[in-house]
N, C-alpha and C positions, 0 to 999 in steps of 0.2 A: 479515353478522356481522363478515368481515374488514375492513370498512369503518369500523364501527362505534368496534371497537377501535383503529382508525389515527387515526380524530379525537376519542377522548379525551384526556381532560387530563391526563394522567398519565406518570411517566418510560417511559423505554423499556423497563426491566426487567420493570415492571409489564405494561405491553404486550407482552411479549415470553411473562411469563405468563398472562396471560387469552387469548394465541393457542396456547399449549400445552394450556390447560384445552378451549379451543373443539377440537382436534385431537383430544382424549382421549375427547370424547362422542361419537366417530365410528369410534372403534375397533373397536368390536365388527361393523360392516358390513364391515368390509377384512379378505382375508386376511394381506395384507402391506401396507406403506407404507414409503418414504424421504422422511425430511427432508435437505434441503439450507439448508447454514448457510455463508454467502459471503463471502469475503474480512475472515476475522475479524483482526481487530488484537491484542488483547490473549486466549487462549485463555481464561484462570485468571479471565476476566471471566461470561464466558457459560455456560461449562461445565457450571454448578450448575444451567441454567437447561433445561438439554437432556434429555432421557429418560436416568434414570442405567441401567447394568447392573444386573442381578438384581432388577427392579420389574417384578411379574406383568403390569401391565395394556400395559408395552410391550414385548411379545412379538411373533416375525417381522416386525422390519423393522431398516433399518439408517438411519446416520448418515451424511453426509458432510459433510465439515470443509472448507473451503478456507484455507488461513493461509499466511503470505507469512517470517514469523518461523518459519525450520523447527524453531529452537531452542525451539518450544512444544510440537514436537509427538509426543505419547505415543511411546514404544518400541512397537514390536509385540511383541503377545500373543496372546493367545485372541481377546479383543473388539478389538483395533487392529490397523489395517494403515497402516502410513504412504508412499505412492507419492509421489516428488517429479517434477515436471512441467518441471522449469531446464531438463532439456535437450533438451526439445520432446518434440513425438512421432515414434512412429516411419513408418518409408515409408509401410510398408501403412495404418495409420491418415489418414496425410495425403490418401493416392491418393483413399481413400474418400472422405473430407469434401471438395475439389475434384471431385471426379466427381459427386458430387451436386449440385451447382450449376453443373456445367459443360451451354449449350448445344452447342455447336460441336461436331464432330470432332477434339476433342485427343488428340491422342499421350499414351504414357506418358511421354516423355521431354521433352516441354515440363511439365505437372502435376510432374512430379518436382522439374523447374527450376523453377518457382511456389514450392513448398513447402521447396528448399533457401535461395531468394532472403530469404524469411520464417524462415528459422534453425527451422521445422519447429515455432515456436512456436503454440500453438489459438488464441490472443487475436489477434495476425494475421492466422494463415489465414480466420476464421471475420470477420474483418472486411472480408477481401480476397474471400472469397465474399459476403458481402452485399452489397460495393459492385459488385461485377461481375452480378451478377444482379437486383438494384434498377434498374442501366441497364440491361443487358436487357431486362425487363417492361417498361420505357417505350420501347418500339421502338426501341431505341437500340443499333443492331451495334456491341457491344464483344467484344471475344475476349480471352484469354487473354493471348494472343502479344503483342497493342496492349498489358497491363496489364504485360508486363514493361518493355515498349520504353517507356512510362510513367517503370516505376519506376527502372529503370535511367538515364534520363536523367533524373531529378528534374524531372518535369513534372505533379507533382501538379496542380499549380492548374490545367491544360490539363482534369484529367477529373475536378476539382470541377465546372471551369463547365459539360462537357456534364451532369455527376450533376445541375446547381440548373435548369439546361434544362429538364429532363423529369420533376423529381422535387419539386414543391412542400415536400415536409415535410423535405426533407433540410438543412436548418441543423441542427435536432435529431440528426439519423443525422451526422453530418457531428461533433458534439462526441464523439459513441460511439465514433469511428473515434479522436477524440483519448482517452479514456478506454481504449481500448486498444491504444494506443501507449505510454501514461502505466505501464501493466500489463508491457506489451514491455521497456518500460526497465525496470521493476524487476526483471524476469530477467536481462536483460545487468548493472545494478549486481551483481545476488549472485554472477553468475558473474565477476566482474572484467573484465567487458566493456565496459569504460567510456568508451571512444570510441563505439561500440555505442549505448550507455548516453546519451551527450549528444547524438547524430543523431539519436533516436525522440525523447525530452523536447524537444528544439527543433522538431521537426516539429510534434509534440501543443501545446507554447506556441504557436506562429503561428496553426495551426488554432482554436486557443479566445481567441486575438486577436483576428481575422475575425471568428467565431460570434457570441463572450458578450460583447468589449469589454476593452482594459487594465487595467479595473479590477475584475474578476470572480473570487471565490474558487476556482475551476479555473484560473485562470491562476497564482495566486498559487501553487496546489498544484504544479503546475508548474514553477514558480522554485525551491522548496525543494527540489524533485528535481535538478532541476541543481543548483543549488546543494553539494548533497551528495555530486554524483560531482564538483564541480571541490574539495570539501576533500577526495575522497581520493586528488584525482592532486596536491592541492596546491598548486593554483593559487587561494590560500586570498583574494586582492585578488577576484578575478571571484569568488567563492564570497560574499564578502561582498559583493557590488553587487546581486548577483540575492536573499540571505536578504532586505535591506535592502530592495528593492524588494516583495517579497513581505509583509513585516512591514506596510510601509506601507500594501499592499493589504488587508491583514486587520485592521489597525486601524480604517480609514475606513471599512468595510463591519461591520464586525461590534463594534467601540467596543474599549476599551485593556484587557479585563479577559477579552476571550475565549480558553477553552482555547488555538484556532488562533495567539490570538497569541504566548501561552504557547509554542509550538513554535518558531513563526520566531525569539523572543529565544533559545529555547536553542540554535538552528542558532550563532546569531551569537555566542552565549556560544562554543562549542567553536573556532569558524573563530579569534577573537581570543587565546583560549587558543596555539592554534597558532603565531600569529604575535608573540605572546610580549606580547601586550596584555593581561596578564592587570586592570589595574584595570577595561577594558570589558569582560572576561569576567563577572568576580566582578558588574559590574552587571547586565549581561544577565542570569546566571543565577540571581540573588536576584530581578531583577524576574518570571523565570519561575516560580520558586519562590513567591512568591508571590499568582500567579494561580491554579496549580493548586493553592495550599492553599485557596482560596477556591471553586475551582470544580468540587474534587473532596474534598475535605477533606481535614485534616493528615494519615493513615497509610494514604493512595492510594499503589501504586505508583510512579506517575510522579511525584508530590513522593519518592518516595523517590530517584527517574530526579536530580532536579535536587541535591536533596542530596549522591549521588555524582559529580556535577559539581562542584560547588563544592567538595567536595574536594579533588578532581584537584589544580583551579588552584590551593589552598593548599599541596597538597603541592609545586607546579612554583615558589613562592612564598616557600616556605622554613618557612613556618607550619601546622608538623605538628601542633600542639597543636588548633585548630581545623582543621585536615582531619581527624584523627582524632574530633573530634565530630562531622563530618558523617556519616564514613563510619558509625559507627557508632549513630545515628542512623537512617541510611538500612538498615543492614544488622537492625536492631529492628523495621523496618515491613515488608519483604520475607521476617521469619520470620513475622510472624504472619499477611501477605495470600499467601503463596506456600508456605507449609512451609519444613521446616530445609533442604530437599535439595533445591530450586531452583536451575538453573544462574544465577539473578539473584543469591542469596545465596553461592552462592560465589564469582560476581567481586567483592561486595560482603566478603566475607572476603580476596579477596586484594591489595583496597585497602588495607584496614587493613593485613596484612601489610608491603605495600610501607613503610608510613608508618611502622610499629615497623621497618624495616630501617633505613631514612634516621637514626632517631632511635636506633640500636646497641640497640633494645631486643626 
């Protein structure tokens, strides 16, 4: 049945509810159940689509959320618990997950050093244990102690080639490891760890070079992550080489009106803004603007995203009279898709604000 519903023809939403409907005729066999909902983007998208509170038929069981935008996620109540995962896990957590995949006789105090070297992040660890244990099962003595002296000297590629040795299907396991690395960086970017932050996204780019090819939509995703940590150390020329690069990737694979490309123009709308190019700003981010009016419709959030961009550069422009219609504008579409008390609608309030100060009014 879950099959079924993956190769209909129909949006995700839809699928998303005929997999809720398929899970609800099954309730009454379970005493309990958890759903897990992975790496959600936008919360205020899916939300409506999840078992709400106080609906008899989904009783004893729980929800788990994953979201990367903390600023999505519910206060704690009675029904929410919000745990943030930025600053890894702790010891004893770590000791456990290495101990399970550990053959050898390791010490606490190597496992300890494994799991410090990895900033005690799960997406890491739990990659650094499959690859250590993938060579293993192909009679392959690796230990622990080889995987620091690895990593510390930057000889990955030395225990790729033993992993492709012994491990036919590892090209595939081999992009996972770059998928979370790509995950690794987006904890060091939130925490401001952006040297950090450009070490894991240049490893995961090379890796999915090798794997998928130069011109593969994981690579591209890839560039915009860099890309995003060289605008916010400001290194805004290499910020623009890598969106640039990226854009051109998503254009040639997926044609000039995709969401995807949508994003790399507003990367490159903001980088130019910076650098005080506002006429290729304002282009970028109309041509962004008008992809996602197309590919989401006119009062999506994310056309509301580009509207408050196009502001900005009006207001940095001198042209408050049209920043103020964007802003508000965009602050019209985020009341009615998010509520009045959205922390989107009140930066969207305190754009305008800016733009009545500029203008003495």
């Amino acid at each position: 049945m879950i099959k079924k519903f993956e190769d209909e023809n129909c949006s995700i939403t839809d699928k998303v509810k005929n997999l809720r409907w398929l899970v609800s005729t099954r309730l009454k066999f379970w005493q309990n159940w958890l759903i897990i909902v992975d790496n959600v983007v936008q919360l205020g998208k899916i939300s409506s689509l999840l078992p709400q509170v106080g609906d008899p038929m989904w009783i004893n069981g729980q929800i788990i959320v994953t979201i990367q935008n903390t600023d999505a996620a519910p206060q704690d109540d009675e029904f929410n618990k919000h745990i943030s995962i930025r600053n890894g896990m702790n010891d004893r957590e770590c000791f456990q997950l290495l101990k399970h995949y550990t053959i050898e006789n390791a010490d606490d105090q190597l496992l300890n050093e494994v799991s410090h070297a990895l900033d005690r992040q799960p997406l890491a660890l739990a990659a650094a244990c499959y690859y250590v244990s993938r060579v293993n099962k192909a009679n392959c003595s690796f230990t622990w102690k080889q995987y620091l002296e690895k990593f510390y000297s930057e000889e990955e590629e030395n225990m790729d080639a033993t992993f492709v040795k012994f491990n036919s299907v590892y090209p595939r396991n081999h992009v996972d490891v770059a998928g979370s690395l790509n995950n690794l960086g987006i904890v060091f970017y939130e925490t401001r760890n952006y040297d950090k932050a450009i070490e894991v996204y240049e490893k995961a780019l090379e890796i999915q070079k090798q794997s998928l090819g130069p011109n593969h939509v994981d690579v591209a995703a890839s560039l915009n992550n860099l890309g995003l940590v060289f605008y916010k150390t400001g290194n805004y020329y290499k910020a623009i080489e890598v969106h640039e690069k990226a854009l051109e990737i998503h254009q040639q694979l997926l044609g000039p009106n995709h969401i995807y490309v949508a994003a790399s123009l507003n990367n490159l709308g903001n980088v130019f803004e910076k650098t005080g190019n506002y006429d290729k700003a304002i282009e970028f981010h109309k041509k962004a603007l008008e992809i996602k009016k197309q590919s989401l419709g006119p009062n999506h959030v994310d056309v509301a995203g580009s509207l408050n961009s196009l502001g900005k550069v009006y207001i940095d422009t001198g042209n408050y009279h049209k920043a103020i219609g964007f802003h508000e504008k965009a602050l019209e579409i985020q009341k009615q898709s998010l509520g009045p008390n959205h922390v989107d609608v009140a930066a969207s309030l305190n754009n305008l604000g800016l733009v009545f100060k500029k203008t003495g009014n």
